[in-house]
C-alpha positions as CSV (number, residue, x, y, z in Angstrom):
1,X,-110.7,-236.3,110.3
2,X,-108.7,-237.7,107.4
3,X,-107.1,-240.6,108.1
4,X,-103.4,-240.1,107.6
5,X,-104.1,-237.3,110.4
6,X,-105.9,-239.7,112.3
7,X,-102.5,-242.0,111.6
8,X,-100.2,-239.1,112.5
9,X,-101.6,-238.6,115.6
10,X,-101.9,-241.9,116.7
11,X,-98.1,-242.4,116.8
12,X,-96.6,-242.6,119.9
13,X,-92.8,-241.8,121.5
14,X,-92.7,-243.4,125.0
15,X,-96.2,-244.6,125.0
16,X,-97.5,-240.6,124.4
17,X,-99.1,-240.2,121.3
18,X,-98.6,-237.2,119.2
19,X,-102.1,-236.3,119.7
20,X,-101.2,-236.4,123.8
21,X,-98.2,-234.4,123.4
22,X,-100.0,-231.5,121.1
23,X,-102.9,-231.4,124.1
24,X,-99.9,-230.5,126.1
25,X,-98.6,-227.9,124.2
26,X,-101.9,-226.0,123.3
27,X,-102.5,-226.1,126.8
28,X,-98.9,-224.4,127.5
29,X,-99.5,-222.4,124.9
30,X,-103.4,-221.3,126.1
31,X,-101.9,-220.7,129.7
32,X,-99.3,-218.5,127.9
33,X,-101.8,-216.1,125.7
34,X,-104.2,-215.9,129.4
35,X,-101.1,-215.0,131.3
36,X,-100.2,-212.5,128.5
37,X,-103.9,-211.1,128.1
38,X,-104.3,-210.7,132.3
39,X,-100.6,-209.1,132.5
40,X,-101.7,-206.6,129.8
41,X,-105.1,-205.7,131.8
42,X,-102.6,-205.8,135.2
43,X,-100.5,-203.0,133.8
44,X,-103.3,-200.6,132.8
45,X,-103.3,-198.4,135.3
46,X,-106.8,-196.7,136.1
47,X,-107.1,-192.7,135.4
48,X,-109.9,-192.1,137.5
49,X,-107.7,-192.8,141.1
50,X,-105.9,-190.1,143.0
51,X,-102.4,-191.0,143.9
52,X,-102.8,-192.5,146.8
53,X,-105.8,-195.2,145.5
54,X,-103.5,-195.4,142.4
55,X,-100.3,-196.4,144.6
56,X,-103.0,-199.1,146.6
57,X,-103.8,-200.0,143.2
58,X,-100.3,-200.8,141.4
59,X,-99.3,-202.6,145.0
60,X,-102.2,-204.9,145.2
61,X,-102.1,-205.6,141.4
62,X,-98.3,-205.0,140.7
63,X,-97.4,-207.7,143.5
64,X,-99.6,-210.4,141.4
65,X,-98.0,-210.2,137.9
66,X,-94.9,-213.0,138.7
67,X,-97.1,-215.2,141.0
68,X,-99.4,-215.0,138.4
69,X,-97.4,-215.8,135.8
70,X,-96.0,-219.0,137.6
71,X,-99.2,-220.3,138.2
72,X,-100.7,-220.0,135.2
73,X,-97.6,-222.3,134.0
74,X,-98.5,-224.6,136.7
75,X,-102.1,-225.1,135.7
76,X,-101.5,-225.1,131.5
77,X,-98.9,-227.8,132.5
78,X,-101.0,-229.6,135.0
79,X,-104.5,-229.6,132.5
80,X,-102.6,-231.0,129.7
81,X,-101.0,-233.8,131.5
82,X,-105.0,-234.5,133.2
83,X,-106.6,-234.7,129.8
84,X,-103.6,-236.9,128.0
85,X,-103.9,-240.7,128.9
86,X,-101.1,-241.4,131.4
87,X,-99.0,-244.2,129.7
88,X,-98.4,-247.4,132.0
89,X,-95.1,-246.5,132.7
90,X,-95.9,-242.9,133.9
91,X,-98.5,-243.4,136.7
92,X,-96.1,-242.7,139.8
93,X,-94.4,-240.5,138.0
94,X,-97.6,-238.0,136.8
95,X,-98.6,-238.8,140.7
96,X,-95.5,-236.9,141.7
97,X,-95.8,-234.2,138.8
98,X,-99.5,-233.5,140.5
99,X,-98.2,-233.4,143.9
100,X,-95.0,-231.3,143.2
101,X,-97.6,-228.5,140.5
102,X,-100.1,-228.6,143.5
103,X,-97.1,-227.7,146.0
104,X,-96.3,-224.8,143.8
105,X,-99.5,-223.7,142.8
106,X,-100.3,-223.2,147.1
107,X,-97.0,-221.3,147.2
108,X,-97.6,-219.0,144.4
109,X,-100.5,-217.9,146.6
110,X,-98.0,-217.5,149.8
111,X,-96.0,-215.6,147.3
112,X,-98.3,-213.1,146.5
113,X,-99.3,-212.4,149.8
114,X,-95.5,-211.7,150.9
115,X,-95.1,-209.5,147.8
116,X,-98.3,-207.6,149.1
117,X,-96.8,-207.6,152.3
118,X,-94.0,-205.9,151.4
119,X,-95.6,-203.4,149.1
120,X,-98.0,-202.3,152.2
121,X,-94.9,-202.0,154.9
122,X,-92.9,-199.9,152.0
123,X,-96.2,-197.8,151.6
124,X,-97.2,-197.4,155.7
125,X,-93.2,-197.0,156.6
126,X,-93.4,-193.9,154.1
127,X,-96.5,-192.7,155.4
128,X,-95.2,-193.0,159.1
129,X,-92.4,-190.7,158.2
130,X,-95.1,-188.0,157.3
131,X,-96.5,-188.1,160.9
132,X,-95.1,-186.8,164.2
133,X,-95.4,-189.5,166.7
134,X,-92.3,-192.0,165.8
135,X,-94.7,-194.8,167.0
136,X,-96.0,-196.3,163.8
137,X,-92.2,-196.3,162.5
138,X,-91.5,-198.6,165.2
139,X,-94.9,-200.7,164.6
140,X,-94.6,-201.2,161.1
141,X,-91.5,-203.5,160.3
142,X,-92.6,-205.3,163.8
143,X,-95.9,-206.3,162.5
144,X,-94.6,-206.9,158.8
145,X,-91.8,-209.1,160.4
146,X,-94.7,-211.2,162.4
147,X,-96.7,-211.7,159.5
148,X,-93.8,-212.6,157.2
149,X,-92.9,-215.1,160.0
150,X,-96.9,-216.2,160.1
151,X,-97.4,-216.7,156.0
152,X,-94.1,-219.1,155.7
153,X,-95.1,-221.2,158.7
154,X,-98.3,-221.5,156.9
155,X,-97.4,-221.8,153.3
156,X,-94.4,-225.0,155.3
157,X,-97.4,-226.4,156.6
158,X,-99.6,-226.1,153.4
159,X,-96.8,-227.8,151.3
160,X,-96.1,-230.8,153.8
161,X,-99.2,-231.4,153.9
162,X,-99.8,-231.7,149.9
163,X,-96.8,-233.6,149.9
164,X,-98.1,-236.3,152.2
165,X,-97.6,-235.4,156.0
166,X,-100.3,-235.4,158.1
167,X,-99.9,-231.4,160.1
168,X,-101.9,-233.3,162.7
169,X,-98.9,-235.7,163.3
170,X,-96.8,-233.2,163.1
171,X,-98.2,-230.5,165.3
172,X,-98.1,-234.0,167.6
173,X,-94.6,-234.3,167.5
174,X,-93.9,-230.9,168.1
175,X,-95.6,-231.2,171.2
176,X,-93.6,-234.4,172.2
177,X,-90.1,-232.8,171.5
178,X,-91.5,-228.7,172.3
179,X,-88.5,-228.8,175.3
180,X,-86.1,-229.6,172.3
181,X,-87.4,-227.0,170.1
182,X,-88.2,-224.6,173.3
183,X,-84.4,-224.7,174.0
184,X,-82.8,-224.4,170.3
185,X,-85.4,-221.5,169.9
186,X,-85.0,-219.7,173.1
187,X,-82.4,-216.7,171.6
188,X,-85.2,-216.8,168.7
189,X,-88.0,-216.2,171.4
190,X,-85.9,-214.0,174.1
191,X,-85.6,-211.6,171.1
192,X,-89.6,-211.5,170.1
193,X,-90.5,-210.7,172.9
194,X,-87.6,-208.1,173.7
195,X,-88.8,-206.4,170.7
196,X,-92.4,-206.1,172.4
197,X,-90.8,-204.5,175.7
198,X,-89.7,-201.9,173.3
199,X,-92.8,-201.6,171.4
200,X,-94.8,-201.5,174.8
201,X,-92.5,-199.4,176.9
202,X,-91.4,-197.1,174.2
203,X,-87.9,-196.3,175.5
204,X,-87.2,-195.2,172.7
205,X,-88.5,-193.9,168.8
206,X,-86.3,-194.2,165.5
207,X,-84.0,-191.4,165.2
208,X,-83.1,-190.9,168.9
209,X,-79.8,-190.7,170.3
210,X,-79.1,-193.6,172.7
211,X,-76.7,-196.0,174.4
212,X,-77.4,-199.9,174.5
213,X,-75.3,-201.7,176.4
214,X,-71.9,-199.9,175.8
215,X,-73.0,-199.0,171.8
216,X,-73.8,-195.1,171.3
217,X,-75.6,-193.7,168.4
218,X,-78.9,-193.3,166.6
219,X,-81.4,-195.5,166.6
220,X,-82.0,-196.5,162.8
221,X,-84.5,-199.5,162.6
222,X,-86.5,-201.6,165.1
223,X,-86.5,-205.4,163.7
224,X,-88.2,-208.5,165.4
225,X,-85.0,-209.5,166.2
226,X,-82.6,-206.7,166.5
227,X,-82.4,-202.7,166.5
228,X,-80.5,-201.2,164.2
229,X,-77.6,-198.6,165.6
230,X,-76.1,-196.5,163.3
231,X,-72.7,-195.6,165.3
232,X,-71.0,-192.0,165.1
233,X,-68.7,-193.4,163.2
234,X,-71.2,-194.2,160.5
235,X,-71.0,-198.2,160.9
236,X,-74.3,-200.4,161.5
237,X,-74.3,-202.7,164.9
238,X,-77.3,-204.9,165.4
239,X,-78.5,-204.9,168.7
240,X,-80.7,-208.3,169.6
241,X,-83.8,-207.2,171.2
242,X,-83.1,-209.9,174.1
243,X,-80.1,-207.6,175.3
244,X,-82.6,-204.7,175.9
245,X,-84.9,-206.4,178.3
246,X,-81.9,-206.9,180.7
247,X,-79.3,-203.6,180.4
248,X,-79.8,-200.1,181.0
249,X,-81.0,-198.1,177.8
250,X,-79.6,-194.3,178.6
251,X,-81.8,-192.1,175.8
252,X,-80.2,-188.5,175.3
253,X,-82.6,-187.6,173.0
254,X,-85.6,-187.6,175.8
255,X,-83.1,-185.2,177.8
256,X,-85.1,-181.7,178.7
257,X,-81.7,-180.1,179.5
258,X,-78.4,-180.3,179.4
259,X,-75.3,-179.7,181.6
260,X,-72.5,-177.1,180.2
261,X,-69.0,-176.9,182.8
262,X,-66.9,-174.4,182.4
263,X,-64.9,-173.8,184.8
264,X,-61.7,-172.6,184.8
265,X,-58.8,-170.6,187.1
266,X,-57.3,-167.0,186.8
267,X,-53.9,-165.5,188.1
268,X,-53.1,-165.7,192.1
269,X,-52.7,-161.8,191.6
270,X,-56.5,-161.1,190.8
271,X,-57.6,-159.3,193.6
272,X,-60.9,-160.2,195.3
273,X,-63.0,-157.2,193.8
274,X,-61.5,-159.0,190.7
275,X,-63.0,-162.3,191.4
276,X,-66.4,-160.9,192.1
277,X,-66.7,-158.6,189.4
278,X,-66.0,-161.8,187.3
279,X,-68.8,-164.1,189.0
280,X,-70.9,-161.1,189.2
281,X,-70.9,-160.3,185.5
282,X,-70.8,-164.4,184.8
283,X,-74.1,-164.4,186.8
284,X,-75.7,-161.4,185.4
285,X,-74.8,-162.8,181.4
286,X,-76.3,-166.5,182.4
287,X,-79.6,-164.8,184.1
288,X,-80.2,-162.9,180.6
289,X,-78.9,-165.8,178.2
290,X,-81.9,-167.3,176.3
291,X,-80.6,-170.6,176.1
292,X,-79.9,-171.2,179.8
293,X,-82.0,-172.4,182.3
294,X,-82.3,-169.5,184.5
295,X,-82.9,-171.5,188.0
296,X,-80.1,-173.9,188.2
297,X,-76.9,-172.1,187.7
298,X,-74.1,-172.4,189.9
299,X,-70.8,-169.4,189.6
300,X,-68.8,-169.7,192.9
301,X,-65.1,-169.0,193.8
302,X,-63.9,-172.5,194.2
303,X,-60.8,-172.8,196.1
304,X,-57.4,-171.9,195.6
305,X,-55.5,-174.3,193.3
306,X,-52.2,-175.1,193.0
307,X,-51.3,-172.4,190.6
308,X,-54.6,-170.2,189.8
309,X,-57.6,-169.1,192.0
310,X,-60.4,-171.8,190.7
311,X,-64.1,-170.9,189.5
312,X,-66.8,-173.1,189.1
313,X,-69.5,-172.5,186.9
314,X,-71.9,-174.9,186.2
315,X,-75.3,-174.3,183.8
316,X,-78.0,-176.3,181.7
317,X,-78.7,-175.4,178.0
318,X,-81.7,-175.7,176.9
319,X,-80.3,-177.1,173.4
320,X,-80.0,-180.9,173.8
321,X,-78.0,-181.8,170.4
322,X,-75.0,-181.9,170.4
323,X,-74.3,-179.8,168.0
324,X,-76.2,-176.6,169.3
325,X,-75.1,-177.6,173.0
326,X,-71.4,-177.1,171.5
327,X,-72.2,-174.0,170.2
328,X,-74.1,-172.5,173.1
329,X,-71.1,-173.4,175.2
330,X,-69.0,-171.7,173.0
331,X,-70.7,-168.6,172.6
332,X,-70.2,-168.5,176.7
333,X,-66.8,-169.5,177.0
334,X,-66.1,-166.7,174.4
335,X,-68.0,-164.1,177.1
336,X,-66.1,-165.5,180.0
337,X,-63.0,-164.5,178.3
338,X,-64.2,-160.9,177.7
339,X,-65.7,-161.0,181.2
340,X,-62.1,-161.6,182.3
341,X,-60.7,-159.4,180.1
342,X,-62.7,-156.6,181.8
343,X,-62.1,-157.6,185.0
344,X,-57.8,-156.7,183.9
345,X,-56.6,-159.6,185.1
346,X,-55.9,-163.2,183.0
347,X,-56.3,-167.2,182.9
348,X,-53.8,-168.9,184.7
349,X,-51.7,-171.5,183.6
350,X,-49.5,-174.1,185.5
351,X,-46.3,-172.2,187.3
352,X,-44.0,-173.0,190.2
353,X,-42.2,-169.9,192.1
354,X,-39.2,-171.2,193.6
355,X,-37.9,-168.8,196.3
356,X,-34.0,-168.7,196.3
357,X,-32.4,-167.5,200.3
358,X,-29.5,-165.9,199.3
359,X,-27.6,-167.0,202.7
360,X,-28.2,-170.6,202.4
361,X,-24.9,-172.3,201.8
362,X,-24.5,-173.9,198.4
363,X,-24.5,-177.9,198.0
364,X,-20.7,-178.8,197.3
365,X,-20.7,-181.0,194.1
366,X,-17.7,-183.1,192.3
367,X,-17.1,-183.6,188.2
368,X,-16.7,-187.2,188.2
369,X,-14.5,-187.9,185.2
370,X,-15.0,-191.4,183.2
């Protein structure tokens, strides 16, 4: 090597030579052109592989390009600065460099592995939705929450420990003050395990109509802490998962019928052949309706109300939405009114008769002027 070169890069700025500094950069620059030459091979995407090995594929490879990339900074960083000579000044400091690239080289790893995590939930939660049990919608996010939960406690403990901290001390201590931590973390806990009663009990799947506690609506999304309701009024309540361990959880979804009242009152001048043409043909249309559960109807003359003569009908649908229910009872109401109809007589509505005795003396009265 000529010896102005040799000159050149023996000069130093803050005790690093040019030579030094150069290692640093070709190894920046060397981590750079591998990171560039392994993303290129990342993004080739294999033609052989049906779509579902080829979605495996860009999750498991896709999820690695930024951790990747980070790391491979890390490390072209962390080689050049091992090679250089550390100036006298820049011991501690280099220590802490180490410490600080080693740190986040261990948490590009925990990176990747949340990344893959994700990709996997977002690829089983779709293939749930293909399947007819509702029982793998539920399991997925629970599982993917508990091992998001598991990889940062790890990846924590991973990093405190490359920083310094003994996990063994530490695990210690936790023991010593658990009561503390027991009782700041109980809502934490309380709703963990509230989220297994539901995965265990099943009292209900994602979709189903239900009432928690007061809150109606469909159930949207099963958390390790909460449930998602999605209201009839299209706002989102969060339900903690410790609330369902203790209240009643009414699902109308799991309903195998459901209960249609429609009774109602017709003139006091319907005669009785009136009324029991009218329950008669009520009965006969209910015994031949489809959508009505032929053994547990109830028509009956009621009673005699204050201004009508009151029927009671009472039925079960075999629709249990709401919206076929609606319509089901409308199609009957409609054929009670022509059952009526046929029957000549009407619906009755609130009236008073007030008999006047034509001999009864009037009430004197007085104008009272102002």
């Amino acid at each position: 090597m000529p010896t102005f070169i040799r000159s050149f890069l023996d000069l130093s700025i803050a005790d690093i030579s040019i030579g030094d500094l150069g290692i640093i950069i070709i190894c920046v620059v060397a981590a750079i052109l591998l990171d560039h030459l392994i993303q290129f091979f990342l993004n080739r995407r294999p033609k052989h592989l049906k779509d579902d090995h080829l979605r495996k594929h860009d999750i498991i490879f896709g999820s690695l390009k930024k951790p990747l990339h980070a790391l491979f900074m890390t490390i072209g960083c962390g080689l050049g600065l091992v090679i250089i000579d550390t100036p006298s000044w820049g011991v501690e400091i280099f220590n802490y460099i180490f410490i600080g690239m080693r740190a986040l080289a261990i948490w590009c790893v925990i990176w990747y592995l949340l990344l893959l995590t994700r990709g996997f939930s977002e690829y089983f939660a779709q293939h749930a939705e293909t399947t007819e049990t509702k029982l793998d919608d539920m399991v997925v996010p629970l599982v993917t929450g508990i091992i998001k939960v598991l990889l940062v406690a790890i990846g924590i403990l991973l990093v405190l420990q490359n920083l310094g901290f003994s996990i063994t001390s530490l695990i210690a201590g936790l023991g010593i003050g658990s009561a503390a931590i027991a009782l700041a973390a109980k809502d934490t806990l309380a709703n963990f395990f509230g989220s297994l009663v539901v995965f265990f009990d099943h009292p209900f799947d994602i979709g189903d109509w239900v009432s928690l506690n007061g809150v109606e609506g469909t159930v949207e999304e099963i958390r390790l802490r909460s449930t998602v309701i999605r209201t009839f009024e299209n706002s989102i309540i969060l339900m903690p998962n410790q609330m369902l361990t203790n209240t009643y959880i009414d699902n109308f979804e799991r309903r195998k019928c459901r209960k249609m009242d429609c009774s109602f009152g017709v003139l006091y001048s319907t005669t009785q052949a009136q009324l029991e043409m009218i329950i008669d043909g009520i009965k006969k249309h209910l015994a031949e309706n489809p959508n009505i559960y032929t053994s547990s109807y109830y028509v009956a003359f009621n009673g005699f109300g204050a201004s009508s003569l009151d029927i009671t009908v009472i039925a079960y649908t075999h629709h249990t939405s709401k919206a076929d229910h609606m319509a089901d009872k409308q199609n009957f109401m409609f054929e009670i009114m022509r059952i009526v109809e046929a029957a000549q007589t009407g619906f009755a509505f609130p009236t008073q008769t007030i008999n006047w005795n034509a001999g009864t003396p009037k009430a004197p009265f007085h104008i009272v002027k102002d």
